[in-house]
C-alpha positions as a Markdown table, in Angstrom:
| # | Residue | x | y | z |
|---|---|---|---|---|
| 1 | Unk | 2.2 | -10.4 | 6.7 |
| 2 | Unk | 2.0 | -14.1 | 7.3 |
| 3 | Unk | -1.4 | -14.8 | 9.3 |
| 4 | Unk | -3.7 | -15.0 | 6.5 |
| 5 | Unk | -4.2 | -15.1 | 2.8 |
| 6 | Unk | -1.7 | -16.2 | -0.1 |
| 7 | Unk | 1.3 | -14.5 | 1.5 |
| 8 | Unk | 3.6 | -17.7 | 0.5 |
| 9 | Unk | 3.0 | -16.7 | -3.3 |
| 10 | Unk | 4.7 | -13.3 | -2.4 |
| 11 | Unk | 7.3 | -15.0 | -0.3 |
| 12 | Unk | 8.0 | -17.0 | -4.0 |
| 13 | Unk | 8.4 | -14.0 | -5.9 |
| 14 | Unk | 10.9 | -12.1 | -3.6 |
| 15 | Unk | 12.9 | -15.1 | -3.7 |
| 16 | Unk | 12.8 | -15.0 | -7.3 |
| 17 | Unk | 13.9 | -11.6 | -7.1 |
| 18 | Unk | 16.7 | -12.3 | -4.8 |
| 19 | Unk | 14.8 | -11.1 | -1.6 |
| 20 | Unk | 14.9 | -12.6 | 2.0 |
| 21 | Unk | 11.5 | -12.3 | 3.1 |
| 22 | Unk | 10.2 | -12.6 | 6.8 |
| 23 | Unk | 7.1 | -14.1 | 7.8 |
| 24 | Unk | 5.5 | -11.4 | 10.2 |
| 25 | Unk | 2.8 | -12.6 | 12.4 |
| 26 | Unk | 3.8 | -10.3 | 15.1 |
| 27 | Unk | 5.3 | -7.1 | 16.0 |
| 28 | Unk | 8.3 | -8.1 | 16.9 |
| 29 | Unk | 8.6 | -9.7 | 14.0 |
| 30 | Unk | 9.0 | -6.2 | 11.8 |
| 31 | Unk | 12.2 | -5.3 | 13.7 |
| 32 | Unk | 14.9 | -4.8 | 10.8 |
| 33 | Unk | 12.2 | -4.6 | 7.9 |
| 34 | Unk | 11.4 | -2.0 | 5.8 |
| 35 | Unk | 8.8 | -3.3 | 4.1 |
| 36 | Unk | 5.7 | -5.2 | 4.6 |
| 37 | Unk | 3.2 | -7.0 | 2.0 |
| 38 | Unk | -0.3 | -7.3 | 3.1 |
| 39 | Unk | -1.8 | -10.5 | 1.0 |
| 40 | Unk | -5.0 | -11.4 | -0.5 |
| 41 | Unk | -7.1 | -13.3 | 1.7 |
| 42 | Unk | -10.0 | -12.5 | 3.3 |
| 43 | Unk | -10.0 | -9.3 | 4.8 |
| 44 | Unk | -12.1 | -9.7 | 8.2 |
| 45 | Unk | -10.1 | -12.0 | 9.0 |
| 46 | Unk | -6.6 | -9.7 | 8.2 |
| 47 | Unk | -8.2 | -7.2 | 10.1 |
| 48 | Unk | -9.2 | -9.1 | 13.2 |
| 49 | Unk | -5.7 | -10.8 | 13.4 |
| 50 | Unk | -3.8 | -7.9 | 12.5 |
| 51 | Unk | -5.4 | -6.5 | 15.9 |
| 52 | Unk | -5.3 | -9.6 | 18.2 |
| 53 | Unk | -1.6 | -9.9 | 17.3 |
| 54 | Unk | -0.9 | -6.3 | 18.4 |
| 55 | Unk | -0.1 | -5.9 | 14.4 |
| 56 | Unk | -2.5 | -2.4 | 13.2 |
| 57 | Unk | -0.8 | -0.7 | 16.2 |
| 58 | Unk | 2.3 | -1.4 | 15.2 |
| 59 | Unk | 2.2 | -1.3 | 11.6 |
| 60 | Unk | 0.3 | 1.9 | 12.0 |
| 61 | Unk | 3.1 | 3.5 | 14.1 |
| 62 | Unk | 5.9 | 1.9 | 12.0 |
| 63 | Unk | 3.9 | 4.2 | 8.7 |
| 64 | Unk | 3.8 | 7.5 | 10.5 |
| 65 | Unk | 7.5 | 7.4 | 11.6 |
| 66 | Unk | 8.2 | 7.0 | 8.1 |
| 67 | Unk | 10.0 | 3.6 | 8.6 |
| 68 | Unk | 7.7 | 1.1 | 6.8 |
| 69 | Unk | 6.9 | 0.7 | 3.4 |
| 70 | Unk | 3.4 | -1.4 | 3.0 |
| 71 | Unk | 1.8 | -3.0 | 0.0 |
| 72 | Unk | -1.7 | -4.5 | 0.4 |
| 73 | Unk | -2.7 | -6.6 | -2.5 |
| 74 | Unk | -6.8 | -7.4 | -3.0 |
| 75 | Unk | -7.7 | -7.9 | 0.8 |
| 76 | Unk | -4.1 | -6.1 | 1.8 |
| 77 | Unk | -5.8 | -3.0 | 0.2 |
| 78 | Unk | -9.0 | -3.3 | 2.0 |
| 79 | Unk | -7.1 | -3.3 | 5.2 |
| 80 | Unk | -5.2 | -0.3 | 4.2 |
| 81 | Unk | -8.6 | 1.5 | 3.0 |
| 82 | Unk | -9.5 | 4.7 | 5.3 |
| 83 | Unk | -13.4 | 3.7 | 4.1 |
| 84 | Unk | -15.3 | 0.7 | 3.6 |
| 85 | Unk | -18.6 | 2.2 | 2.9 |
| 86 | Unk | -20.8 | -1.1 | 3.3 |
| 87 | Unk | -18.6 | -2.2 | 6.2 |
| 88 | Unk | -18.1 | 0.9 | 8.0 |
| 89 | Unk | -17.0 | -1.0 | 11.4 |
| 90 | Unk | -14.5 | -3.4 | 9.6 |
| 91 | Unk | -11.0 | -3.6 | 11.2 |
| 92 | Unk | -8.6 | -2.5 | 9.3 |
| 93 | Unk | -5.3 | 0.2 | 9.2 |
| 94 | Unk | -7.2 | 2.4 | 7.6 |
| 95 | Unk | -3.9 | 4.8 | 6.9 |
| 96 | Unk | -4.4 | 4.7 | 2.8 |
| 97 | Unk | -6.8 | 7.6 | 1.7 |
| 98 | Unk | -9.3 | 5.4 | -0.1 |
| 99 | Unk | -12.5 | 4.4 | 0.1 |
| 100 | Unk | -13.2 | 0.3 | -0.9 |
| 101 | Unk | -15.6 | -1.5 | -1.9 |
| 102 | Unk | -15.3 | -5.1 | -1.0 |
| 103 | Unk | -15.8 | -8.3 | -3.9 |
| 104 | Unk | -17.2 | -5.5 | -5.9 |
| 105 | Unk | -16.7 | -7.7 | -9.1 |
| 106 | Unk | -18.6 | -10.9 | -8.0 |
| 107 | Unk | -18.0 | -13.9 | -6.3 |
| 108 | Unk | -15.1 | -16.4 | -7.4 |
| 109 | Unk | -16.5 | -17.8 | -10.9 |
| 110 | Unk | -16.7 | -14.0 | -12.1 |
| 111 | Unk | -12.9 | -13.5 | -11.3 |
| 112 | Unk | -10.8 | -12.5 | -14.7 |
| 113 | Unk | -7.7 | -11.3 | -16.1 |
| 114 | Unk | -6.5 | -8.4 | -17.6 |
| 115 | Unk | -3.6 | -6.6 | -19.5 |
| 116 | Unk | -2.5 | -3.6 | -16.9 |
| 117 | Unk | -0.9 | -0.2 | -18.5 |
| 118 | Unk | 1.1 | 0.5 | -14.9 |
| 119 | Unk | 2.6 | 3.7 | -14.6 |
| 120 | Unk | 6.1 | 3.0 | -14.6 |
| 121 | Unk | 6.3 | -0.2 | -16.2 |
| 122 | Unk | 7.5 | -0.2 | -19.6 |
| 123 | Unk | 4.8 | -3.0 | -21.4 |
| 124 | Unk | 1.7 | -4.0 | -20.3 |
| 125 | Unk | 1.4 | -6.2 | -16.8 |
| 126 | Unk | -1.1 | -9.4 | -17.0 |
| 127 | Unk | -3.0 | -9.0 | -14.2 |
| 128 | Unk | -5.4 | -11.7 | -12.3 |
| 129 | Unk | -8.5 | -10.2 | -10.4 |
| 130 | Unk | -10.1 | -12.4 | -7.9 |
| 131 | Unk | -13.4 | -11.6 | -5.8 |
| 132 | Unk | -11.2 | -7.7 | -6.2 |
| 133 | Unk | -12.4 | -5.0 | -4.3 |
| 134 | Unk | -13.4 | -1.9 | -6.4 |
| 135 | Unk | -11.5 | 1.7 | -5.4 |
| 136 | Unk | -14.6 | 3.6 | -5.1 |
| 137 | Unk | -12.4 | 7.2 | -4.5 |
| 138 | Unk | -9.3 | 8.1 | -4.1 |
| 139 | Unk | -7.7 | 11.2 | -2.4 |
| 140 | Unk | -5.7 | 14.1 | -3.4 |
| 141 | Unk | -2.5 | 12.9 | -1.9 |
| 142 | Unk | -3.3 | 9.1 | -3.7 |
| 143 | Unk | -1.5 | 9.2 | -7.1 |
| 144 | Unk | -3.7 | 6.1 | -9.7 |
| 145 | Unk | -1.0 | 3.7 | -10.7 |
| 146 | Unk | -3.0 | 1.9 | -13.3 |
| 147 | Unk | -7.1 | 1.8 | -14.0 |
| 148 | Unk | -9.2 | -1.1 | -15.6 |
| 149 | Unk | -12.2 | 0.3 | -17.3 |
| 150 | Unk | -11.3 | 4.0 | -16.2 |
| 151 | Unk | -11.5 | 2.3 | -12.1 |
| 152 | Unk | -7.9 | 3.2 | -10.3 |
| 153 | Unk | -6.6 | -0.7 | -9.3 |
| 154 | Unk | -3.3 | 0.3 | -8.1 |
| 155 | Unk | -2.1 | 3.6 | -5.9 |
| 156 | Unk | 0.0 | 4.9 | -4.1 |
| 157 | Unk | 0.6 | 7.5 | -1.7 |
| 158 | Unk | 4.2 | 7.9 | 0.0 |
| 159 | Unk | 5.1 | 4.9 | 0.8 |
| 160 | Unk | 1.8 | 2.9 | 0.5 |
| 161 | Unk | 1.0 | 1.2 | -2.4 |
| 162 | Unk | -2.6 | -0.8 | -2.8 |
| 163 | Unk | -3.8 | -2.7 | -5.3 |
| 164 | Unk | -6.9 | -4.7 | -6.2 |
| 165 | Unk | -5.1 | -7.5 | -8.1 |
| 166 | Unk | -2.8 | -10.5 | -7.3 |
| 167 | Unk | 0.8 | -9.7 | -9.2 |
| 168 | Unk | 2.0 | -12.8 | -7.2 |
| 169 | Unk | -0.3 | -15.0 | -9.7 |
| 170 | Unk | 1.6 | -13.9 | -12.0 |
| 171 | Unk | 5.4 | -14.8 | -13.4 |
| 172 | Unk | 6.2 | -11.4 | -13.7 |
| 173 | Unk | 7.8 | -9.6 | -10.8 |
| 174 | Unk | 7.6 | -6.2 | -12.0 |
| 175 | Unk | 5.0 | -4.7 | -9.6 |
| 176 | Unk | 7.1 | -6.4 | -6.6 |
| 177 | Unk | 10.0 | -4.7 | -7.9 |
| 178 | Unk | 7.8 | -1.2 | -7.6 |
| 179 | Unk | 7.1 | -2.2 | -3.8 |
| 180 | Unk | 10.9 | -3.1 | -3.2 |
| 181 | Unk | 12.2 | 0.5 | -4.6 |
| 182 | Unk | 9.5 | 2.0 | -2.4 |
| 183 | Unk | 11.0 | -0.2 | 0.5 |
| 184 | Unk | 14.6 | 0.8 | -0.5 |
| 185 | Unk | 13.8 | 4.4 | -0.4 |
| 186 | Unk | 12.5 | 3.7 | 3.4 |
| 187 | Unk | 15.8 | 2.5 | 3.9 |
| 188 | Unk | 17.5 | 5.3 | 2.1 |
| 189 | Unk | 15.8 | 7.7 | 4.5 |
| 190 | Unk | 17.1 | 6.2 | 7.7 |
């Protein structure tokens, strides 16, 4: 999703992976796409854009068909989240079973990094955390991916995966190769 946030980092790593990727901005754009990344940014604005551009509705009913994969990273999670407690009216897709809680570690100088053990991944993942959203709770159909001080920071549920991270920060492609076998087994299904 290409209307806010560091969705050209993303773009990067795909390519690096060998990936086309398509800027989506609006619906029309998701034609042929089986999944979508939702970026870091700043998530009021995601969420107001996402709706002006006619983007929830369709992401939303591209999810429930079972024809979309979707991976929101930091802010990308928020707009995934079913709750944000302290922002209860907050747009957002609100599809992922988990409550959020925005910046939850600080403002920008309090941003750090961390070694990841991600479930799946056969060494550790250096992760980059910046003004990250905390997962208050998750639900019983959310499987925890990885944790940081016993807090879940990537799930997954189906074909949605959130995380409160930035893997594109990082050189390692790993967790974008996670997303894309989620994506292939959209395309599997069709």
């Amino acid at each position: 999703m290409a209307i806010q946030g560091d969705f050209r980092e993303h773009k990067q790593m795909l390519k690096e992976l060998g990936v086309e990727a398509v800027e989506v901005r609006l619906p029309r754009d998701l034609e042929g796409l089986a999944g979508l990344i939702v970026p870091g940014g700043e998530s009021t604005t995601i969420g107001m854009l996402a709706r002006e551009y006619g983007l929830e509705g369709a992401v939303r009913e591209r999810v429930q068909e079972g024809s979309l994969a979707v991976w929101g990273t930091c802010a990308g999670a928020i707009w995934l989240a079913r709750e944000i407690p302290e922002f209860p009216d907050q747009p957002r897709l609100g599809i992922l079973n988990i409550a959020v809680q925005r910046n939850a570690y600080g403002r920008q100088v309090d941003s750090f990094e961390e070694d990841l053990e991600i479930l799946g991944l056969d060494r550790p993942f250096h992760a980059f955390f910046i003004r990250a959203p905390r997962i208050l709770k998750v639900g019983d159909d959310v499987r925890v991916l990885a944790k940081h001080q016993n807090e879940a920071v990537l799930v997954q549920s189906g074909k949605l995966l959130a995380g409160t991270f930035h893997p594109e920060l990082s050189e390692d492609t790993r967790v974008h190769q996670l997303f894309l076998q989620l994506s292939l087994n959209v395309l599997v299904a069709k």
